[in-house]
N, C-alpha and C positions, 0 to 999 in steps of 0.2 A: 537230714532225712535222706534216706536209701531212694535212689533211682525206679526200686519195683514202689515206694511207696509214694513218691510225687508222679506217676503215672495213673498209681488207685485213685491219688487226691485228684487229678485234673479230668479223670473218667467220672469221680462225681460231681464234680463241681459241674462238666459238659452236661450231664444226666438232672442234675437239680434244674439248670436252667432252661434244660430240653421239654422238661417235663412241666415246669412251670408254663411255657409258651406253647404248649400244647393245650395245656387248661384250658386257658386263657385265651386262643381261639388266632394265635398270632403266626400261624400255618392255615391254608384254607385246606376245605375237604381234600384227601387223596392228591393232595400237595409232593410232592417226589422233595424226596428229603435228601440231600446230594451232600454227600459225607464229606468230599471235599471243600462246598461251599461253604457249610456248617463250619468245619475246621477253621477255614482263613477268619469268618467272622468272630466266631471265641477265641481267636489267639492260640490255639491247640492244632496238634497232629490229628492224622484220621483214626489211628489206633483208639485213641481216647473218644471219640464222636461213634467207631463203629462196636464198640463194647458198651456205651450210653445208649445206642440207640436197641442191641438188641437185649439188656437190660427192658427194654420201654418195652420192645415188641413182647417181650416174657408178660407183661403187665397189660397186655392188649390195649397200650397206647399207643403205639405205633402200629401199622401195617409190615410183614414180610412179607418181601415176592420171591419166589425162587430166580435168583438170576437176574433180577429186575432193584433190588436192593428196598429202599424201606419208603414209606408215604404216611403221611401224615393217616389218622383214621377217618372214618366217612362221618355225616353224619345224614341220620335217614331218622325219618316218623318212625314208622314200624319198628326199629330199633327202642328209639327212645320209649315206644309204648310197652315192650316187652322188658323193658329194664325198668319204667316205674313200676311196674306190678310187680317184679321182682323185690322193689324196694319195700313196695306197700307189705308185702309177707316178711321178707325177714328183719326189717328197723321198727314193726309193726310185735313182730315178737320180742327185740331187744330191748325198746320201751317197756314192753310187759314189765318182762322180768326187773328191769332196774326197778319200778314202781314197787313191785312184789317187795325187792330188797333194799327200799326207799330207807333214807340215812337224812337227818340233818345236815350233814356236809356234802351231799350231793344235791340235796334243793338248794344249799348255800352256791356252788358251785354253777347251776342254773340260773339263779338269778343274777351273779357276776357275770358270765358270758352272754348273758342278756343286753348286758348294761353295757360293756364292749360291744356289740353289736349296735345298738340307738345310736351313740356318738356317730359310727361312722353313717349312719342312717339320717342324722339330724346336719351333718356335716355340708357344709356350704359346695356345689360344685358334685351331686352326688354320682354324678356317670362317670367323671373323673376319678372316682375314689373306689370304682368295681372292684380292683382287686383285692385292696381293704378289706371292703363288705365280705367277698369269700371267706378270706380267708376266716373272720369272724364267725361270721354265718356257719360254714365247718365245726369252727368252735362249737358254736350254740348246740346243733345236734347230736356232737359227739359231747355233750357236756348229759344230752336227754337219756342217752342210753348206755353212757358209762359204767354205769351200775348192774350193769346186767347178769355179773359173774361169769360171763364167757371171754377170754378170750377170741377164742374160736369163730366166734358171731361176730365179733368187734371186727376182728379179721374180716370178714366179710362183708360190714359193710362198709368199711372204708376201703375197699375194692370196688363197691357199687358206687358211692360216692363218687369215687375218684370217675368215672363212667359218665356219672350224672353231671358233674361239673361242668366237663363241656356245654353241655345243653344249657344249663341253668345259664351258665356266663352269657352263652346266645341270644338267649330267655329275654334276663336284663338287658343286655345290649340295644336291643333291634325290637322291644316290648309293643306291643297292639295296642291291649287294653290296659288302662291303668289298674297299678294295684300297691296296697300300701303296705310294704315288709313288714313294717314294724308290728301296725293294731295285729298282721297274722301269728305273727312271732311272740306279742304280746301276751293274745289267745290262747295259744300254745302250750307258753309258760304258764300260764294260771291254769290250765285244763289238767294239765300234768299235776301240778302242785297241788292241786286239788284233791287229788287219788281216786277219780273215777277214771278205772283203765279203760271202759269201753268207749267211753267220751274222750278219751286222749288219743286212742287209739283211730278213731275216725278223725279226731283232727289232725294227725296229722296225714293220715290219706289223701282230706283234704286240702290240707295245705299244698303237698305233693302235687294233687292233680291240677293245679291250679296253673303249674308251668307248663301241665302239658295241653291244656285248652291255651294257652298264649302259644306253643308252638303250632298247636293246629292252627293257628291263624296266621301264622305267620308264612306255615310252609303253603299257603294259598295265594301269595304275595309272591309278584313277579320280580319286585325289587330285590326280596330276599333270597331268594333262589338264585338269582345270578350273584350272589355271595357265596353261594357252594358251589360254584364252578368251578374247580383246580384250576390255579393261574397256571401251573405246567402239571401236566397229568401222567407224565415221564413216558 
C-alpha cells in the first residue's frame, strides 16, 4: 500500500470513529474538539483527525469556527423541533412512495429488520446494548422506505437521520417517561404492511413525536441540562 493511500485509510478510519462518537453522545455539547488530543488518543497524526474532522463539519456534524477550530455540535429543543417536522414531511413522503411500489421483498425485508431489532430489545442488560438498538433501529426505518425509488430522498433522509440520532440516543439514554420500542415498532410494522398510507403515515409521525415529548421533558430537568454544559467550551 502506497503512502497517499494508508493516509486516505487512517483519515477514514479517524472519521468512522469520530463520527460514531459523536452519535453516540460520547463529546458533550460544543465540546472543543482538539485535533491534537484527538490524534495522541487514535494513534494517528493531526493530518488524518483534521481532514476527518472537516469531512464531519461538510456533514454538519461537527461545528467550524473560523480560527477557533472544530467543537463538537449543540444540542437545543428548538433545533430538534424543527428537524422533526422536517422529518415528519420528507420520510412521511418516502414511506408513501415505497407503499405506492410495495413488493413482496420489501415487506420480507421489513419483517426481517424487525426481527433484528426485538433481540436487541428483548436482550438482557438493555441500556448497555444502545448502541446495538441504533444501529438496528436505523435498520428498521431504512428497511420502511427503501422502496421509494428515489435515490435522492433516500439521500435525504439519511442526512436527517444522521441529525436525529443524536437526540434519539439522548432520548434513550436520560428517558422521563417510559415507553416500549418494540409494541411501537411492532405497530408500525403491521400499519405499514397493512397498506393503509394514511394510517401509516401518521404512525409514524407519531411514533416520531414521541422523542420529542421525552425531550421536552427532559430539557425541563436541571440534571439534565448540566449534561449539556461543554466540559471545555474552547
Amino acid at each position: 500500500m502506497s503512502d497517499k493511500d494508508q493516509k486516505s485509510t487512517r483519515a477514514t478510519m479517524v472519521y468512522d470513529r469520530l463520527r460514531r462518537e459523536i452519535l453516540t453522545g460520547q463529546f458533550r455539547p460544543s465540546e472543543k474538539l482538539r485535533i491534537d488530543a484527538i490524534a495522541g488518543a487514535y494513534g494517528v497524526g493531526n493530518n488524518a483527525v483534521r481532514e476527518a474532522l472537516s469531512r464531519l463539519a461538510a456533514e454538519r456534524l461537527v461545528d467550524r469556527h473560523e480560527r477557533r477550530g472544530f467543537t463538537a455540535p449543540t444540542l437545543g429543543l428548538e433545533d430538534w423541533r424543527v428537524l422533526g417536522r422536517t422529518r415528519f414531511l420528507v420520510e412521511s413522503m418516502a414511506l408513501r412512495e415505497s407503499m405506492l411500489n410495495r413488493t413482496d421483498a420489501w415487506e420480507e425485508s421489513i419483517v426481517v429488520a424487525f426481527h433484528h431489532l426485538s433481540k436487541i430489545g428483548k436482550a438482557a442488560g438493555f441500556r448497555q446494548d444502545l448502541p446495538e438498538w441504533n444501529t438496528e433501529h436505523r435498520n428498521f426505518h431504512r428497511a420502511l422506505i427503501a422502496n421509494c425509488g428515489s435515490h435522492w430522498l433516500l439521500d435525504f433522509c439519511e442526512q436527517l437521520a444522521d441529525q436525529a440520532q443524536r437526540y434519539i440516543y439522548v432520548s434513550n439514554l436520560y428517558r422521563v417517561s417510559h415507553r416500549d420500542g418494540l409494541a411501537e415498532h411492532r405497530d408500525l410494522m403491521d400499519v405499514v404492511l397493512d397498506g393503509n398510507i394514511a394510517q401509516a403515515e401518521a404512525a409514524l409521525v407519531a411514533h416520531y413525536s414521541k422523542t420529542l415529548v421525552n425531550l421536552e421533558e427532559l430539557f425541563q430537568t436541571e440534571d439534565f441540562l448540566a449534561t449539556l454544559a461543554p466540559a471545555d467550551p474552547g
